[in-house]
Backbone as CSV, one residue per row, in Angstrom:
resi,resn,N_x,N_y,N_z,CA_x,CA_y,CA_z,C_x,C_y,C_z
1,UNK,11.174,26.276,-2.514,9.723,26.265,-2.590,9.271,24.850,-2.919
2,UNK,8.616,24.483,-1.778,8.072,22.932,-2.230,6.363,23.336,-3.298
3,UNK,6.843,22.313,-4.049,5.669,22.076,-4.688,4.219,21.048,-4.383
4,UNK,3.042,21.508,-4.387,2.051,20.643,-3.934,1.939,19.308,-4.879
5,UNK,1.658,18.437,-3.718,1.432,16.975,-4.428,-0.116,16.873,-4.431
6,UNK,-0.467,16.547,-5.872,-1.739,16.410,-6.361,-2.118,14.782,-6.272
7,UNK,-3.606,14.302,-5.664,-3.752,13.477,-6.613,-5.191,13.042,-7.136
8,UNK,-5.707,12.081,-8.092,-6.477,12.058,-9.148,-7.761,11.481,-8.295
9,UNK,-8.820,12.369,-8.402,-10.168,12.039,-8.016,-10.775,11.189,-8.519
10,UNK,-11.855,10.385,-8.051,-12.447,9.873,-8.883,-14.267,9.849,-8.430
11,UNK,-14.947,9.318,-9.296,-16.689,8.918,-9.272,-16.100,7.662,-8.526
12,UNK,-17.662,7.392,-8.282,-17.882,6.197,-7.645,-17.673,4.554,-9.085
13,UNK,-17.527,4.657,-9.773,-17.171,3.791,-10.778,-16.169,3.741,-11.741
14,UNK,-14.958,4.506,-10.732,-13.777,4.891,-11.200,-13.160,5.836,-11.861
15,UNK,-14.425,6.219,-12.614,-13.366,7.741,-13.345,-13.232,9.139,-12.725
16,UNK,-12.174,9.311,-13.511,-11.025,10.311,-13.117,-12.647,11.844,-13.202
17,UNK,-12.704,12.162,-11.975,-13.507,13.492,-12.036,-12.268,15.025,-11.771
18,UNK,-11.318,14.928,-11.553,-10.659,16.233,-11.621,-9.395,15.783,-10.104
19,UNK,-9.040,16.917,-9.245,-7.420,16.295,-8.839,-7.583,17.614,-8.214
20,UNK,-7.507,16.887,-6.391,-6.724,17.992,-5.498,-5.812,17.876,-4.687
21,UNK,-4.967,18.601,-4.123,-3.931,18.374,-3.265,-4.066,17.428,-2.034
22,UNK,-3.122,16.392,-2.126,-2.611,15.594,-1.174,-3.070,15.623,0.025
23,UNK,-3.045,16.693,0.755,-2.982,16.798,2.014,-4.459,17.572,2.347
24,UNK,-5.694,17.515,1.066,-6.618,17.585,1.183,-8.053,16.716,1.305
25,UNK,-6.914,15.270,0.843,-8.043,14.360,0.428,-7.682,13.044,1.554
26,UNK,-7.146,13.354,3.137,-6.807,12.080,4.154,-7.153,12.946,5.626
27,UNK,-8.791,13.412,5.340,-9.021,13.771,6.744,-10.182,13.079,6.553
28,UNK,-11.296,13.421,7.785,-12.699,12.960,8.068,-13.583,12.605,6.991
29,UNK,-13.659,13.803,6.120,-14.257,13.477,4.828,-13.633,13.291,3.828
30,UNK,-12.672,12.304,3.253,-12.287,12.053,2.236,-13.067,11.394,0.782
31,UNK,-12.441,12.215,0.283,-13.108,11.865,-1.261,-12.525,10.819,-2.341
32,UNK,-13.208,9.622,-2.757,-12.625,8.814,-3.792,-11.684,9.502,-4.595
33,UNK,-10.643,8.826,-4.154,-9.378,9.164,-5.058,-8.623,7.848,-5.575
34,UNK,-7.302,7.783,-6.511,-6.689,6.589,-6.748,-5.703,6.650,-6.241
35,UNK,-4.907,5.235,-5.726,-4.015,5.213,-4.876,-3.499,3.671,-5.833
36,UNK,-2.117,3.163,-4.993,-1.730,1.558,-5.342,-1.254,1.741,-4.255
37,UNK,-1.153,0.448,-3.634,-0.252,-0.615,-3.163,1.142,-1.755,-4.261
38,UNK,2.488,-1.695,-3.581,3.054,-2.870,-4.001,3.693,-3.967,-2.833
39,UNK,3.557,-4.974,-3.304,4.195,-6.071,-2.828,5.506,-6.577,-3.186
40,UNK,6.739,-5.989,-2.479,7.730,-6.519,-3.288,8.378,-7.757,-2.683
41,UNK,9.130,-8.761,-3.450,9.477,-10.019,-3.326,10.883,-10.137,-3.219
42,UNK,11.539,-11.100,-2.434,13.082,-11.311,-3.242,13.203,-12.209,-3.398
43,UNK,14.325,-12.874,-4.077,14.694,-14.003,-4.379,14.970,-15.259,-3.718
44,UNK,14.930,-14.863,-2.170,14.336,-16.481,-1.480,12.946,-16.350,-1.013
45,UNK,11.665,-16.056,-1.749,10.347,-15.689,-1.731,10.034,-15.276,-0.393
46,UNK,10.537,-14.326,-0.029,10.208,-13.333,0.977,9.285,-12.278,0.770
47,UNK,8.557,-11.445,1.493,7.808,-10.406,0.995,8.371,-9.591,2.064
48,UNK,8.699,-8.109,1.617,9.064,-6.839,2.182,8.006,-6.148,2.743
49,UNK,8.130,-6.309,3.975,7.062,-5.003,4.962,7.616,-4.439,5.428
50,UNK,6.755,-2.670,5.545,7.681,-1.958,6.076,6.591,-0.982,7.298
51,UNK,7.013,-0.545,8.177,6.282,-0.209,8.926,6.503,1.553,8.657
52,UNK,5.276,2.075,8.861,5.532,3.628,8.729,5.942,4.517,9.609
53,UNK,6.245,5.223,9.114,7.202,6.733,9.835,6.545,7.139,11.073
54,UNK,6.877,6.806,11.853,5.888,7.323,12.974,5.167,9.487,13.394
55,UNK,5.808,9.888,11.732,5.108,11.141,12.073,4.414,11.332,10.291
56,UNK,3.855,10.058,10.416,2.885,9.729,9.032,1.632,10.515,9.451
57,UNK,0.904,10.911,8.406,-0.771,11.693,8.952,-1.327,10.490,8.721
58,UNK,-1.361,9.163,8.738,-2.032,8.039,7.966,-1.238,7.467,8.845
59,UNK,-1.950,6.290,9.441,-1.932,4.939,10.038,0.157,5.188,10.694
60,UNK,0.351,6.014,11.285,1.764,6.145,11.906,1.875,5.114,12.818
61,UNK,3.542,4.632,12.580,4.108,3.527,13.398,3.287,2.151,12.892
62,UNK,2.262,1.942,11.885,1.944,0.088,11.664,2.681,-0.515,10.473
63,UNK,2.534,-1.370,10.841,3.368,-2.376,10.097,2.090,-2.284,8.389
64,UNK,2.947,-2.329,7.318,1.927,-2.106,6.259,3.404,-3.120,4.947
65,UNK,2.237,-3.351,3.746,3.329,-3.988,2.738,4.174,-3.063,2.338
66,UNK,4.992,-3.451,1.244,6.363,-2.969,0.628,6.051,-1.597,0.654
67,UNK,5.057,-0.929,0.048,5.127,0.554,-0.095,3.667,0.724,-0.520
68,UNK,3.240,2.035,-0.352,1.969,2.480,-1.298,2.687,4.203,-2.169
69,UNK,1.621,4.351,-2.807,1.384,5.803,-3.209,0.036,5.904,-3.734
70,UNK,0.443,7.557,-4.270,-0.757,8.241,-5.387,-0.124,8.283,-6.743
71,UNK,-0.904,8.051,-7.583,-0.196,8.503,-9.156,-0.411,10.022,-9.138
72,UNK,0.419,10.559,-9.287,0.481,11.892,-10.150,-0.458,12.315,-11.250
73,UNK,-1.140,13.693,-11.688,-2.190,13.452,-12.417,-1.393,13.318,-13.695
74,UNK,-1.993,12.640,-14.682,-1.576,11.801,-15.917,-0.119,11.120,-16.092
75,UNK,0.156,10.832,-14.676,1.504,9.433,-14.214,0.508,8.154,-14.370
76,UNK,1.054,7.453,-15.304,0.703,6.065,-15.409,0.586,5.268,-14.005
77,UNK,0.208,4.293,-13.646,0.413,3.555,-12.254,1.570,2.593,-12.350
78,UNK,2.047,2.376,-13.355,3.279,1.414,-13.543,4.107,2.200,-13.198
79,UNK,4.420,3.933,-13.907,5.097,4.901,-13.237,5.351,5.076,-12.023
80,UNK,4.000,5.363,-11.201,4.132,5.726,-10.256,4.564,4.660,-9.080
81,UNK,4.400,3.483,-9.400,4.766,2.188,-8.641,6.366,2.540,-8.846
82,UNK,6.853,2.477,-10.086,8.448,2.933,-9.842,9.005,4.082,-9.473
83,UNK,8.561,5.236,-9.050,8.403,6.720,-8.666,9.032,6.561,-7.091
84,UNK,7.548,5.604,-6.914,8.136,5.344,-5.337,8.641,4.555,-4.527
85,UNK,8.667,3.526,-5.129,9.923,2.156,-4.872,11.358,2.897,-4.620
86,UNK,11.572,3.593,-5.709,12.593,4.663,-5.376,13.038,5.502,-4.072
87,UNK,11.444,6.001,-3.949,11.539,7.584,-2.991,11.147,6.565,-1.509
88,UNK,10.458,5.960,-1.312,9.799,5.373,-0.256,11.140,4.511,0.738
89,UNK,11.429,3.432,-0.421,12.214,1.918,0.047,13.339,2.429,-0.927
90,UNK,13.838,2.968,-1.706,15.075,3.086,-2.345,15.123,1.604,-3.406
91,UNK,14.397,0.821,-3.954,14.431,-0.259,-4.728,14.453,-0.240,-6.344
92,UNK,15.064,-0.656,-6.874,14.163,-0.851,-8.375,13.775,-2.240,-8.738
93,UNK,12.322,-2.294,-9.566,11.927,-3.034,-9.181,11.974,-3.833,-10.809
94,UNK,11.491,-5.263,-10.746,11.374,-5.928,-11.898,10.036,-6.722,-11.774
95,UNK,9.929,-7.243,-12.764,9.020,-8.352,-13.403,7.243,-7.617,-12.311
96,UNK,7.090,-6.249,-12.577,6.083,-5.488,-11.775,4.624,-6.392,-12.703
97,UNK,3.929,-6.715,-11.610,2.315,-6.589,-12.542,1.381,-7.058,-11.533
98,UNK,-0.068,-6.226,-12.126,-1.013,-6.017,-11.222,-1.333,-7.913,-10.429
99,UNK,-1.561,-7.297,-9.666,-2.199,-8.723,-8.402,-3.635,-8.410,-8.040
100,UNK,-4.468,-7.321,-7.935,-5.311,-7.304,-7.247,-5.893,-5.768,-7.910
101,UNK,-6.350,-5.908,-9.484,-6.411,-4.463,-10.801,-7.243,-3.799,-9.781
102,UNK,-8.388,-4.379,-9.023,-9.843,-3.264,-8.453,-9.973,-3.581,-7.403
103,UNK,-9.211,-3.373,-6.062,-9.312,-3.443,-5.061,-9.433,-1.974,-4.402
104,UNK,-10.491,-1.927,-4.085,-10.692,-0.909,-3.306,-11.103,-1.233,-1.482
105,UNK,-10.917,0.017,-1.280,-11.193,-0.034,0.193,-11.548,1.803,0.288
106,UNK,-12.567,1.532,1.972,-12.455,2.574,3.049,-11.926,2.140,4.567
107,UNK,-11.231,3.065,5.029,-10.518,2.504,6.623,-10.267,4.039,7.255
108,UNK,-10.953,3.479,8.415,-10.762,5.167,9.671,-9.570,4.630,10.394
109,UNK,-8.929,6.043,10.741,-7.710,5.803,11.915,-8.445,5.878,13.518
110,UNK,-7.705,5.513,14.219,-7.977,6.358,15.568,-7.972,7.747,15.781
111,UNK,-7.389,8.013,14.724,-7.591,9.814,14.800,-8.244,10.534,14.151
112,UNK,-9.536,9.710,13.419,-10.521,9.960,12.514,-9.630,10.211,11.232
113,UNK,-8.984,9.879,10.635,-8.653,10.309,9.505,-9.144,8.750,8.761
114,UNK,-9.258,9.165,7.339,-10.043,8.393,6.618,-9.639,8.143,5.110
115,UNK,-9.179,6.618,5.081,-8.468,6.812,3.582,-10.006,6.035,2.696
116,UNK,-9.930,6.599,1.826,-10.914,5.631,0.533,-10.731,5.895,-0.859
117,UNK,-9.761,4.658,-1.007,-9.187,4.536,-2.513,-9.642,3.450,-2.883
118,UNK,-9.781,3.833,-4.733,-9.252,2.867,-5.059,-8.051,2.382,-5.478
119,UNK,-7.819,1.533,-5.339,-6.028,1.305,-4.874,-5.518,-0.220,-5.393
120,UNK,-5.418,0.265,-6.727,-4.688,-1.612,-7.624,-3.569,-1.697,-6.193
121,UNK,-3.505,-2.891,-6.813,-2.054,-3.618,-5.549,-1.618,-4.485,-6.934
122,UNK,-0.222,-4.265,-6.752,0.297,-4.823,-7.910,1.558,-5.868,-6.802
123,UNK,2.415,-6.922,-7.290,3.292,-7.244,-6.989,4.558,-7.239,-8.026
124,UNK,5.754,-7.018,-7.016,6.561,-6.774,-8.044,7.675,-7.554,-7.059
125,UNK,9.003,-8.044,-7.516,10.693,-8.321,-7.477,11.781,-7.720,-7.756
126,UNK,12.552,-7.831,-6.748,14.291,-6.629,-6.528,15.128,-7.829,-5.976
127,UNK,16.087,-7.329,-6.574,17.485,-7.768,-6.204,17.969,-6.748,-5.163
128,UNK,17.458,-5.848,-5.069,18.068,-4.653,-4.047,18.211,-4.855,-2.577
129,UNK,18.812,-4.244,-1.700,18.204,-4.634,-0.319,18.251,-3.216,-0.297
130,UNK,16.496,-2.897,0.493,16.219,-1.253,0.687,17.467,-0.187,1.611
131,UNK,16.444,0.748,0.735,17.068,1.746,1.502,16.368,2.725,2.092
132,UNK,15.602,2.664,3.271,14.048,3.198,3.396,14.048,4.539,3.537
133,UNK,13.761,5.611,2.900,13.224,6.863,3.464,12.935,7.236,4.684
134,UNK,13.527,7.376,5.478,13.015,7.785,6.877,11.740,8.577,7.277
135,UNK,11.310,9.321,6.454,10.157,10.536,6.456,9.105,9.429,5.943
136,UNK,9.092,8.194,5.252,8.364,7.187,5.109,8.333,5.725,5.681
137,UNK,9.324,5.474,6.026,9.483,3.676,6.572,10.204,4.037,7.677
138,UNK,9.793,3.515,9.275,10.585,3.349,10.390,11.595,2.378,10.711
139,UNK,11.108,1.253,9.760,12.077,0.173,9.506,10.931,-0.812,8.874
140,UNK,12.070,-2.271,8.880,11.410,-3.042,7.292,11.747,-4.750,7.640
141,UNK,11.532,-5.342,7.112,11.608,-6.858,7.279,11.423,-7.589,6.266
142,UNK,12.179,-8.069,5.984,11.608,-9.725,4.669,10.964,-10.420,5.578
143,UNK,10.047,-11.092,5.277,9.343,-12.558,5.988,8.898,-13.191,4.772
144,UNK,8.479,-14.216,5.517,8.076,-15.660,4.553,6.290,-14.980,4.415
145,UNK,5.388,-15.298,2.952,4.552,-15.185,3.047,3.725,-15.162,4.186
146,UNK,3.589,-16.706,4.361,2.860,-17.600,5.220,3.120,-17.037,6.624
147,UNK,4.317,-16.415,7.135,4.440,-16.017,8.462,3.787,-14.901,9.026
148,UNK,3.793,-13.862,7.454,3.133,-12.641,7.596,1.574,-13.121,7.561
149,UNK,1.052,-14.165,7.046,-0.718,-14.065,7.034,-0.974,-14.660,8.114
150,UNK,-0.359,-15.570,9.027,-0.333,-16.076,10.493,-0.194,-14.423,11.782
151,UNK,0.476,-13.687,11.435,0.366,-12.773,11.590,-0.460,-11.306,11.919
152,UNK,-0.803,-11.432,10.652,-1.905,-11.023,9.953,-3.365,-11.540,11.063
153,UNK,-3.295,-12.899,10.726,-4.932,-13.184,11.069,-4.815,-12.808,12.790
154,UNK,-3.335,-13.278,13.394,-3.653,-13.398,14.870,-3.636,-12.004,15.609
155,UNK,-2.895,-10.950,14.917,-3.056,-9.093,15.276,-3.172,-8.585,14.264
156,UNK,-4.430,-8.197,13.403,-4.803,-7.554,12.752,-4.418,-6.201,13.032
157,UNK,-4.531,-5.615,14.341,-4.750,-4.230,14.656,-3.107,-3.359,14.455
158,UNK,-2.192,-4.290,14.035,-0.754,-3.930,14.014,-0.490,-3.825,13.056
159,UNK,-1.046,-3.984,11.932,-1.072,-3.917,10.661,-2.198,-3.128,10.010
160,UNK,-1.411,-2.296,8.708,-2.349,-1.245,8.190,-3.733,-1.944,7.372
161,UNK,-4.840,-1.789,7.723,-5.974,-2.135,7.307,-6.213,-2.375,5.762
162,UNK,-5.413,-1.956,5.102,-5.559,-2.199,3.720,-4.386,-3.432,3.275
163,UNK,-3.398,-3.893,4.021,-2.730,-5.257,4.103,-3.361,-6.177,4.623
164,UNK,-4.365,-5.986,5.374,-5.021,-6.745,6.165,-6.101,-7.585,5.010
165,UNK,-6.389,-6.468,4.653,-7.900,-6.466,3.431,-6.888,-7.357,2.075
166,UNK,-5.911,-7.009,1.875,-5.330,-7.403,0.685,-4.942,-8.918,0.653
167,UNK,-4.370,-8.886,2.054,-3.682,-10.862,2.564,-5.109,-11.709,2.057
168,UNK,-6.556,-10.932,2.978,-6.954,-12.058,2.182,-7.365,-12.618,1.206
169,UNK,-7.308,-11.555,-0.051,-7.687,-11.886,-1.695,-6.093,-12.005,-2.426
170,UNK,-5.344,-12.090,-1.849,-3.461,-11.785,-2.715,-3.506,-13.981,-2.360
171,UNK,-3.517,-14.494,-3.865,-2.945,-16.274,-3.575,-1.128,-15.961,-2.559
172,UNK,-0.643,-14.979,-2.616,0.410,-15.019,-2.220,0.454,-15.394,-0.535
173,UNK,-0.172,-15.000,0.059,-0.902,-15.284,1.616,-1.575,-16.606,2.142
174,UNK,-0.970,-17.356,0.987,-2.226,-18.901,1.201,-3.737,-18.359,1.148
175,UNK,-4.157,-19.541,1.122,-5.713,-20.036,1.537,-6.295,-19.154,2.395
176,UNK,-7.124,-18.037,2.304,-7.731,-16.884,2.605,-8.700,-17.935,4.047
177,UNK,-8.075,-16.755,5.818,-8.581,-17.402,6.763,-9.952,-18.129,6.518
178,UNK,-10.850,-16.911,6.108,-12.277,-17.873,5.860,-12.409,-18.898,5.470
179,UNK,-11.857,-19.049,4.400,-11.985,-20.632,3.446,-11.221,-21.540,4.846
180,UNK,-9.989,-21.200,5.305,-9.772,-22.361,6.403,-10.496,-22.662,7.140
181,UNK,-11.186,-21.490,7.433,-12.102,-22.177,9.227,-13.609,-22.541,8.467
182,UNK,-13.895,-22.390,7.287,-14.863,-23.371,6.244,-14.801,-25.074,6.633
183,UNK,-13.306,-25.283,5.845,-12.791,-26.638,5.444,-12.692,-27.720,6.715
């Protein structure tokens, strides 16, 4: 007997209003809920992307960062960042801390489905080399920052909309496109 995955609602100014099942809150009308993003690193400053499962209900087959989730209701987000580093990419992770505490977003699929979280993005570092979940990651890549935000700016549409949104406020991505085509 599988058990339902819950996760934590929220108001429009962040707080926690009550918690429904998973697979209730990523269609047409979705309701503010909390989510994270992580960014994980290795030790020749690479960043881990991994592209999703191609039988994801959410953005299937794009290229997206290290991992996301939901916290569990009353799972810490530091928790739940290590929950699924685990279950997602098979990693454990070190020296974890927030990059980006109130980043929120809304983003439609092509198939009308509709995520809107708010969603810390934290970055974190492994010595590990993954081990991806198949039911979550189709496969995975280290790249150099800088290659992924060149990337990034020149096919947006190949990449999950909330990496997209994140490259350009994360210092890890360089000099955010706008400010270049400013200067």
């Amino acid at each position: 007997m599988s058990e339902t995955e819950n996760v934590v609602l929220l108001d429009e100014r962040g707080n926690e209003i009550g918690i429904a099942p998973k697979a209730s809150v990523h269609g047409a009308d979705t309701a503010l809920h909390l989510a994270f993003s992580c960014h994980v690193m290795n030790a020749d400053g690479e960043v881990l992307v991994t592209r999703r499962a191609l039988d994801k209900k959410t953005w299937p087959g794009v290229w997206t960062n290290s991992f996301c989730g939901h916290p569990a209701p009353a799972e810490t987000l530091t928790d739940a960042v290590h929950r699924r580093a685990g279950f997602e990419v098979g990693l454990r992770l070190r020296d974890l801390e927030p990059a980006l505490p109130h980043f929120r977003y809304r983003a439609v699929d092509a198939s009308g489905i509709v995520e809107n979280e708010i969603c810390p993005v934290y970055l974190a570092y492994t010595d590990d080399e993954p081990q991806p979940n198949p039911a979550e990651v189709a496969e995975y890549r280290w790249v150099a920052p800088l290659d992924l935000a060149a990337a990034l700016e020149a096919t947006p549409w190949a990449f999950s909309p909330w990496l997209v949104l994140q490259a350009q406020q994360l210092p890890l991505f360089g000099t955010p496109p706008a400010v270049r085509r400013a200067s």
